[in-house]
C-alpha positions in Angstrom: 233.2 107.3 -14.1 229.9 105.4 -13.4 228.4 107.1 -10.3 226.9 104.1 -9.1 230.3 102.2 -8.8 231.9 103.3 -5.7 235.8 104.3 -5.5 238.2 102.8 -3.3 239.0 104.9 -0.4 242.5 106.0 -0.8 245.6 103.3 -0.1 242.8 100.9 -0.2 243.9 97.2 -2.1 243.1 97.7 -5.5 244.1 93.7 -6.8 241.1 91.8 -8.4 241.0 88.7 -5.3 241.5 91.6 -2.6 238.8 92.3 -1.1 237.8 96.0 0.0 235.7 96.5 3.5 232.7 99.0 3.9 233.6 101.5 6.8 231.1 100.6 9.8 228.1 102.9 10.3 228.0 105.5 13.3 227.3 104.5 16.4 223.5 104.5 17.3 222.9 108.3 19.6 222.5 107.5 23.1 218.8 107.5 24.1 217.4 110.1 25.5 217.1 110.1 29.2 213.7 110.9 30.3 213.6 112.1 33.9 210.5 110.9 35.6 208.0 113.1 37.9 209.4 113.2 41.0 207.1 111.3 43.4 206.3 111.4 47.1 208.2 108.6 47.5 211.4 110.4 45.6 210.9 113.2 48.2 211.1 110.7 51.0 214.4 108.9 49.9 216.2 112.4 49.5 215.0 114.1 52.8 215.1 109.9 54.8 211.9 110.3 56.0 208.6 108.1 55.9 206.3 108.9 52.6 204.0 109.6 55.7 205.9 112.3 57.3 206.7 113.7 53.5 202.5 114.3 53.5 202.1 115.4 56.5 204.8 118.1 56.2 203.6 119.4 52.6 199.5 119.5 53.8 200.9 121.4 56.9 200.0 119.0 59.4 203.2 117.9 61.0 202.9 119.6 64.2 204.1 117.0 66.0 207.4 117.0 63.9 210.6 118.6 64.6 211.4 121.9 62.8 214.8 119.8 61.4 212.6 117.2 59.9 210.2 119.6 58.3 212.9 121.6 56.6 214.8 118.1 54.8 210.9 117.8 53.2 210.8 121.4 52.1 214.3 121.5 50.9 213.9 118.1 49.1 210.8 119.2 47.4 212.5 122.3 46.9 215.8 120.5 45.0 213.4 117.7 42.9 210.7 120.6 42.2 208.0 118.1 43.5 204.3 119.6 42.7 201.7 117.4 44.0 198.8 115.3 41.5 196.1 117.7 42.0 193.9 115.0 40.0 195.5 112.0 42.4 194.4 114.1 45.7 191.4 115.2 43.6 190.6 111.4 43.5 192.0 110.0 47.7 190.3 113.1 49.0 187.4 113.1 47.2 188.1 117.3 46.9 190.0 119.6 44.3 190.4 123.2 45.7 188.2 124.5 42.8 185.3 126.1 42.6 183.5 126.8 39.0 182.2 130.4 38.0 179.9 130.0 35.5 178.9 134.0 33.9 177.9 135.2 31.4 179.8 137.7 29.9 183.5 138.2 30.6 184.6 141.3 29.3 181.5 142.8 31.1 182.5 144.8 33.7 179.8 143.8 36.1 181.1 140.4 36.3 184.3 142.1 36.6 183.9 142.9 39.9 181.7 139.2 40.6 184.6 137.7 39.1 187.3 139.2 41.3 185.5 139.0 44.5 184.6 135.2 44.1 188.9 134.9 43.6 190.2 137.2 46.5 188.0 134.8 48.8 189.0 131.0 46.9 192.6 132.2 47.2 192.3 133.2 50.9 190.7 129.7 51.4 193.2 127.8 49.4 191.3 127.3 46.3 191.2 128.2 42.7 188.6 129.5 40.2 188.1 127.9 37.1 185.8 130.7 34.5 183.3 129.2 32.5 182.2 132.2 29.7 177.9 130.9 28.7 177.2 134.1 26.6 174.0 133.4 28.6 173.3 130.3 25.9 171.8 127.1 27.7 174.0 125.2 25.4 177.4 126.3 26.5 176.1 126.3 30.4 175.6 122.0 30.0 178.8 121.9 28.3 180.7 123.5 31.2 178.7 122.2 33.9 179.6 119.0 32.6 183.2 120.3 32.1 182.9 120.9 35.8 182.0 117.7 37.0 184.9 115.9 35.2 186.9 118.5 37.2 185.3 117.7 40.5 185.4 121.1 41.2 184.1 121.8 44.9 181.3 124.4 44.4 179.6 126.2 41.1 178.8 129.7 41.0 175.9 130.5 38.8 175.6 134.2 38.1 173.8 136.6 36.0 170.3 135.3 36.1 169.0 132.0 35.0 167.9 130.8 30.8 165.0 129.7 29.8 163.7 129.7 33.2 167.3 127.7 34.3 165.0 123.7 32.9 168.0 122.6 31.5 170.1 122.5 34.4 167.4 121.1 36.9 168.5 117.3 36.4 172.1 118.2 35.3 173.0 120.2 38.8 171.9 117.4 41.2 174.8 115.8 42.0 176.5 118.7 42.6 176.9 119.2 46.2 177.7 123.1 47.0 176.1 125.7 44.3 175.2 128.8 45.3 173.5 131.3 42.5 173.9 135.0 42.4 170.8 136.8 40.7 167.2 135.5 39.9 167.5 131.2 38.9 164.8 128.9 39.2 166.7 126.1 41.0 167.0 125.1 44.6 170.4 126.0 45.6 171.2 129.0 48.2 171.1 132.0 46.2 172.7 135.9 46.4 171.3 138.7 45.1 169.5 142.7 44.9 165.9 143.8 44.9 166.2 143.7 41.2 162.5 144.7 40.3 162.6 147.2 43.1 165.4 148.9 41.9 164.2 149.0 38.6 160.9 150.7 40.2 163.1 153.3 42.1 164.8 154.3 38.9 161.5 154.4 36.6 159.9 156.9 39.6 163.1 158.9 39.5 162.3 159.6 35.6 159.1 160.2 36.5 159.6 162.7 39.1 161.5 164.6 36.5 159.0 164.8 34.4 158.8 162.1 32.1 156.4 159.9 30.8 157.3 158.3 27.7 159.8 156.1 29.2 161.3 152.9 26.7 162.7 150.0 28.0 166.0 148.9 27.0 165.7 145.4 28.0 167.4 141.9 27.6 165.8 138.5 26.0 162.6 137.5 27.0 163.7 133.9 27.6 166.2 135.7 30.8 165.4 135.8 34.0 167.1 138.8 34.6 164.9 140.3 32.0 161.8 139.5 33.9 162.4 140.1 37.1 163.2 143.7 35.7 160.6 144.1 33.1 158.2 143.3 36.0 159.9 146.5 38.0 159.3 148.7 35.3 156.1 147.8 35.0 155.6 148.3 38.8 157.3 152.1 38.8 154.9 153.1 35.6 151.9 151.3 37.2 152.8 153.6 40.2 152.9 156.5 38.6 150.0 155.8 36.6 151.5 155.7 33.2 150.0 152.8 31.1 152.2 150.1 30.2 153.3 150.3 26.3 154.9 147.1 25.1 156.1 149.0 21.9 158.4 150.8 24.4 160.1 147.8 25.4 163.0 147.4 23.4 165.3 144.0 23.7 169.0 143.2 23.1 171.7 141.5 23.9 172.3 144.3 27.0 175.8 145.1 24.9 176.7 148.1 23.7 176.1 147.3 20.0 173.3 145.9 21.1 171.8 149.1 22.6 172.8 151.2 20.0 170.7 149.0 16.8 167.6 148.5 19.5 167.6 152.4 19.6 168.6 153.4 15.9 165.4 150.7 15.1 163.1 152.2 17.3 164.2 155.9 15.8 163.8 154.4 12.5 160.3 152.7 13.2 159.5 156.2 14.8 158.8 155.6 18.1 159.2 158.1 20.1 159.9 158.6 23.5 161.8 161.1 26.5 163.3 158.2 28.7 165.0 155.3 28.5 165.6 153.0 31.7 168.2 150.6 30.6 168.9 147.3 32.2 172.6 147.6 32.0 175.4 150.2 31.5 176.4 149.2 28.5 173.3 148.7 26.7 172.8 152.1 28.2 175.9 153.4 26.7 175.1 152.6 23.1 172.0 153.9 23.3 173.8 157.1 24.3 175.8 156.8 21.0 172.5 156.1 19.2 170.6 159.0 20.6 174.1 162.0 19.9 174.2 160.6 16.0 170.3 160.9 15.9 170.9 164.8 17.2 168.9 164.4 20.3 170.6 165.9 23.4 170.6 164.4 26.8 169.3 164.9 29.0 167.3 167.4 27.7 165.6 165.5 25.3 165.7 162.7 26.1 167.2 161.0 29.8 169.1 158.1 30.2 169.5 155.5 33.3 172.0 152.4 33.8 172.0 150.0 35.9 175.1 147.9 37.5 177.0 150.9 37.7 180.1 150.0 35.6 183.3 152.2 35.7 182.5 153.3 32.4 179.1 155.4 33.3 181.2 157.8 35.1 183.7 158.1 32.4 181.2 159.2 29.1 179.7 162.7 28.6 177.3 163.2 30.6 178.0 160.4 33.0 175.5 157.9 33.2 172.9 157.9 36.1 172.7 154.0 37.1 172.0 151.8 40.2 174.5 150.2 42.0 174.9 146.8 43.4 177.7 145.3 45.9 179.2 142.9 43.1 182.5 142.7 44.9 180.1 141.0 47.8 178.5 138.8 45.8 181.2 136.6 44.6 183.1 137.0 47.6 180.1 135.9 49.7 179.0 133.4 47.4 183.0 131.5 47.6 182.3 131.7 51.6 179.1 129.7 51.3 180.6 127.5 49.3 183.5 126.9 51.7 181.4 127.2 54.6 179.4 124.6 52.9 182.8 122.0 52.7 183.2 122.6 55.7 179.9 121.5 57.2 178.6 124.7 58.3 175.4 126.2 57.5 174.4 129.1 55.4 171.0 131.0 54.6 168.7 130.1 51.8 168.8 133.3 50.2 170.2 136.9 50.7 169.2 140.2 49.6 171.9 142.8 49.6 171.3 146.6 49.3 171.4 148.9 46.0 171.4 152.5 45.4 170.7 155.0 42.6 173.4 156.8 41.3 172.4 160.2 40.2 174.4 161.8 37.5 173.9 164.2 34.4 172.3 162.0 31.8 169.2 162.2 34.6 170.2 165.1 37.0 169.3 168.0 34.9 165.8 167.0 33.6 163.1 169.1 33.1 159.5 169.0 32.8 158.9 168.6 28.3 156.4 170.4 27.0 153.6 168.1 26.0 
């Protein structure tokens, strides 16, 4: 049998001049059906009402509309599962409900707390938060700003100190109407924030008063703000104290807690030596901590340790980390309200300095004058 010859079909006509038909081919599928986005207009037609009233109703301001008419809107958005075009009403209203937060280091506590303030507020106002992560890198900050603008976000929220002295941004943030910073920038927006370099000075004098004088500084990069408006209380607390100023003390890093750790095995390594260490952040702090226990030096009594931000984890390690403390609920909550206060037209302050405190624990609580 030749494969390629087909067989007639069973009580098929087999006589040579009779010919044999081809059964016909299946019926094309029916095309799918593709349901469209439900509109304002679809919203109108189901409850019979203007596409007016169908606005008016779902931006809540249809006072003047009977409590019958208002619930056909509802329960026709309801049954077509209408969602408004945030980008269309983005575009008409020339607003989006968004703000931008731009910080540097997510998984940071610190901006933790920034982060969740800066939400409670949005929400209570009706808006949403869009996180932008910079890792601190001028780079990634133009990328999102830009990312921002093609969002017409509302408002930015700069946090965490300015880069490289916050150039690049100075002709990129222009057209933005509402930013408010939180921490030392260099750009003329309203701005939140602590006595950064006067905390620092508080802590360096509390080392000092228990009897230390070879105090390092675990510090960020040069090219941060943050890092300088610190560095420069530090300086102040040893200038007060009359300690000279050592720059081999001064030990940078990414402020992580890998980061700590290798700025402090180098130093040990290079053999620098010192009692103190005034950190200028928990978690820096807290691999300096791990650095110091491998190296067999005890703490305090060898050598003390300070934080600063106060993160959840200093109270948790062994001993618990003395650091300062800064209201960082209140700074992203109250920089969301200027934002929305600016929207609305209303005014707000230039800048704000909100309290901080020292948190004494063990790694500074038990110190005791070293013999020199």
């Amino acid at each position: 049998m030749n494969p390629h010859v087909r067989e007639p079909d069973e009580g098929a006509a087999e006589s040579p001049g009779e010919a044999t038909t081809s059964p016909l081919p299946p019926a094309p599928a029916e095309p799918a059906v593709l349901t469209a986005r439900p509109t304002v207009k679809t919203v109108a037609a189901l409850a019979g009402v203007s596409t007016t009233t169908v606005s008016r109703v779902l931006n809540y301001k249809a006072d003047l509309l009977s409590d019958a008419t208002k619930a056909r809107v509802f329960e026709a958005a309801r049954e077509l599962n209408y969602k408004p075009n945030s980008m269309a009403i983005a575009l008409r209203k020339k607003v989006s409900q968004t703000i931008g937060l731009m910080i540097p280091d997510i998984s940071n506590p610190y901006f933790h707390q920034i982060a969740r303030g800066a939400e409670d507020t949005a929400m209570k106002h009706g808006y949403t938060v869009i996180f932008c992560n910079t890792d601190r890198s001028a780079s990634k900050e133009l990328t999102y700003v830009d990312l921002l603008d093609e969002k017409r976000v509302d408002g930015v929220i700069l946090t965490g100190g300015g880069v490289d002295g916050d150039t690049h941004l100075a002709d990129r943030l222009h057209e933005q109407a509402r930013v408010v910073a939180i921490g030392p920038h260099r750009l003329s927006y309203p701005s939140i924030g602590a006595d950064d370099r006067g905390a620092i000075q508080a802590a360096v004098l509390h080392l000092v008063a228990g009897g230390r004088r070879r105090i390092a500084c675990l510090g960020g990069q040069p090219g941060w703000l943050i890092h300088q408006e610190r560095l420069a209380g530090y300086r102040a607390g040893l200038e007060e104290s009359g300690i000279t100023y050592d720059e081999s003390l001064v030990m940078p890093s990414d402020l992580s807690i890998d980061g700590g750790q290798q700025a402090v095995e180098s130093a040990l390594r290079a053999g620098l030596s010192f009692d103190a260490i005034m950190s200028f952040s928990d978690y820096a702090a807290l691999g300096a901590m791990r650095a110091l226990k491998e190296a067999g030096l005890t703490i305090p009594d060898q050598v003390a340790i300070m934080g600063c931000d106060d993160s959840p984890l200093s109270q948790m390690v062994e001993p618990a980390l003395s650091s300062i403390t800064f209201p960082v609920w209140e700074f992203g909550s109250l920089a969301t309200q200027m934002i929305v206060d600016m929207l609305n037209g209303r005014p707000v302050p230039a800048s704000q300095v909100l309290p901080y405190q020292l948190r004494i624990r063990q790694s500074t609580a038990a110190l005791r004058v070293l013999p020199s």
